[in-house]
One Martini backbone bead per residue (centre of mass of N, CA, C, O) as a GRO file, in nm:
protein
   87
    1UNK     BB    1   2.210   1.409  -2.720
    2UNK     BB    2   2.189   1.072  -2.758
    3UNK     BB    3   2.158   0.740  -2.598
    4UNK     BB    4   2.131   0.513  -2.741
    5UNK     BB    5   1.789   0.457  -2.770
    6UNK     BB    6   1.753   0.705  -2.765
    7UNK     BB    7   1.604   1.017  -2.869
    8UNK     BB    8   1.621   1.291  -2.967
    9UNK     BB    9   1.524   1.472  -2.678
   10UNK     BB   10   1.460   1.255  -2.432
   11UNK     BB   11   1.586   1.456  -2.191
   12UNK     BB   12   1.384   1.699  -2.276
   13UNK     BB   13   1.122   1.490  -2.241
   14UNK     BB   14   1.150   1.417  -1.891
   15UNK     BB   15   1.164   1.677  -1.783
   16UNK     BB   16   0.877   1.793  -1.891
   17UNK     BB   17   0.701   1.595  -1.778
   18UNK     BB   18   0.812   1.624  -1.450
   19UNK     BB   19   0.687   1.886  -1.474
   20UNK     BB   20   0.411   1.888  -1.549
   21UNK     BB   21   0.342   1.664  -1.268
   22UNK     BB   22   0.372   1.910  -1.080
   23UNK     BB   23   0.152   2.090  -1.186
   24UNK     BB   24  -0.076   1.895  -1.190
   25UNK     BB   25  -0.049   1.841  -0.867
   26UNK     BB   26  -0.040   2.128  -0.750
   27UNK     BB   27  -0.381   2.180  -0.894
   28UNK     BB   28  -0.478   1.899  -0.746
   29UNK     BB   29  -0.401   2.078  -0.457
   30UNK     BB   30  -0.629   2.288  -0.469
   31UNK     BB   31  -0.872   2.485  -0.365
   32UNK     BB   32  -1.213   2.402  -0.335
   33UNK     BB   33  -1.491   2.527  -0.312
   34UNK     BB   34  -1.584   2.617  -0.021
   35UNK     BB   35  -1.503   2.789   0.252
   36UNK     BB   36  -1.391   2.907   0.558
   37UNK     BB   37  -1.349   3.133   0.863
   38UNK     BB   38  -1.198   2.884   0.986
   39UNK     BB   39  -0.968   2.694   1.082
   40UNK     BB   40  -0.884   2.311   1.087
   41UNK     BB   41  -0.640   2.346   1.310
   42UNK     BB   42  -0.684   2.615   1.498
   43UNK     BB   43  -0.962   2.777   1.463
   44UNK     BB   44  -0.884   3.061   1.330
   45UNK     BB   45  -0.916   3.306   1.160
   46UNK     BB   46  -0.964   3.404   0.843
   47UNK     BB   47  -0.865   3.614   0.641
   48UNK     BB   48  -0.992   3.750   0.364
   49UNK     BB   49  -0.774   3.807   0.170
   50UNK     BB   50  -0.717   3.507   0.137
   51UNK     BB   51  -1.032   3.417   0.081
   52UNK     BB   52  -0.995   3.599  -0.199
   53UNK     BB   53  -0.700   3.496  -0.299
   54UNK     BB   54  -0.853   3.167  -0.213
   55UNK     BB   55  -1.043   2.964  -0.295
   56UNK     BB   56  -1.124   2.750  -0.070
   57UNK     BB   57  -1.000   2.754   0.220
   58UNK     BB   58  -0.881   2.613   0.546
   59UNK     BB   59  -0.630   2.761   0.611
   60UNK     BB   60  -0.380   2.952   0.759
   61UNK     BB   61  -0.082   3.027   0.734
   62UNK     BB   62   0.048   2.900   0.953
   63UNK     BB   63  -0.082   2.594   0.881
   64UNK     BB   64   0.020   2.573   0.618
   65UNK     BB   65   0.339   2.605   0.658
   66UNK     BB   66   0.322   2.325   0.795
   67UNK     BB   67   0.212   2.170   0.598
   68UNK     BB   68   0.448   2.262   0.358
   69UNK     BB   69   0.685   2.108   0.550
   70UNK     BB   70   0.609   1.840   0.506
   71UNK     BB   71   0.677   1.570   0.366
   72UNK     BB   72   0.718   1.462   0.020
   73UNK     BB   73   0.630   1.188  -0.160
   74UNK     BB   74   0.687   1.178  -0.525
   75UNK     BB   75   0.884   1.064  -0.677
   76UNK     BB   76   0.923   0.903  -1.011
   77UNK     BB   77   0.994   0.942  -1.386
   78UNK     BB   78   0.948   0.663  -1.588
   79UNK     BB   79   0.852   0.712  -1.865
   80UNK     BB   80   1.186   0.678  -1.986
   81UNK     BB   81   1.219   0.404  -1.867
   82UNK     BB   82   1.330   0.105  -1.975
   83UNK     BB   83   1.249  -0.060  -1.751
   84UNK     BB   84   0.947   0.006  -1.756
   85UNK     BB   85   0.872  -0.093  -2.047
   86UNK     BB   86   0.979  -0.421  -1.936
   87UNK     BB   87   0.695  -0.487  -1.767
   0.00000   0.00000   0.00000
């Protein structure tokens, strides 16, 4: 059910659009093109399994978990917000 001027399901199309762009931000964050075979952080070698299991990988597990810890700012979807619509 729909409140004031949105139209049925526009909280459940605001939900998937902001899905949608986490999706599409975290495979836009996936390593692309030649990996190496030494980490770009700590320089040990990167396992090959790894190497075969991510193409183009640069990062060993241990130095990609502390980079997967550090906080990231992503906002939110604007996209539903009315008041975004009237700037």
């Amino acid at each position: 059910m729909a409140n004031g001027w949105a139209p049925d399901g526009a909280v459940q199309d605001q939900i998937d659009d902001t899905v949608t762009d986490g999706v599409l931000r975290a495979r836009a964050h996936l390593p692309t093109g030649d990996g190496g075979t030494h980490c770009l952080e700590c320089g040990d070698e990167i396992p090959a399994a790894r190497r075969a299991a991510l193409p183009g990988v640069r990062t060993c597990v241990t130095c990609q978990s502390a980079l997967d810890r550090r906080p990231v700012n992503i906002g939110f979807n604007r996209r539903g917000s009315k008041d975004s619509q009237l700037r």
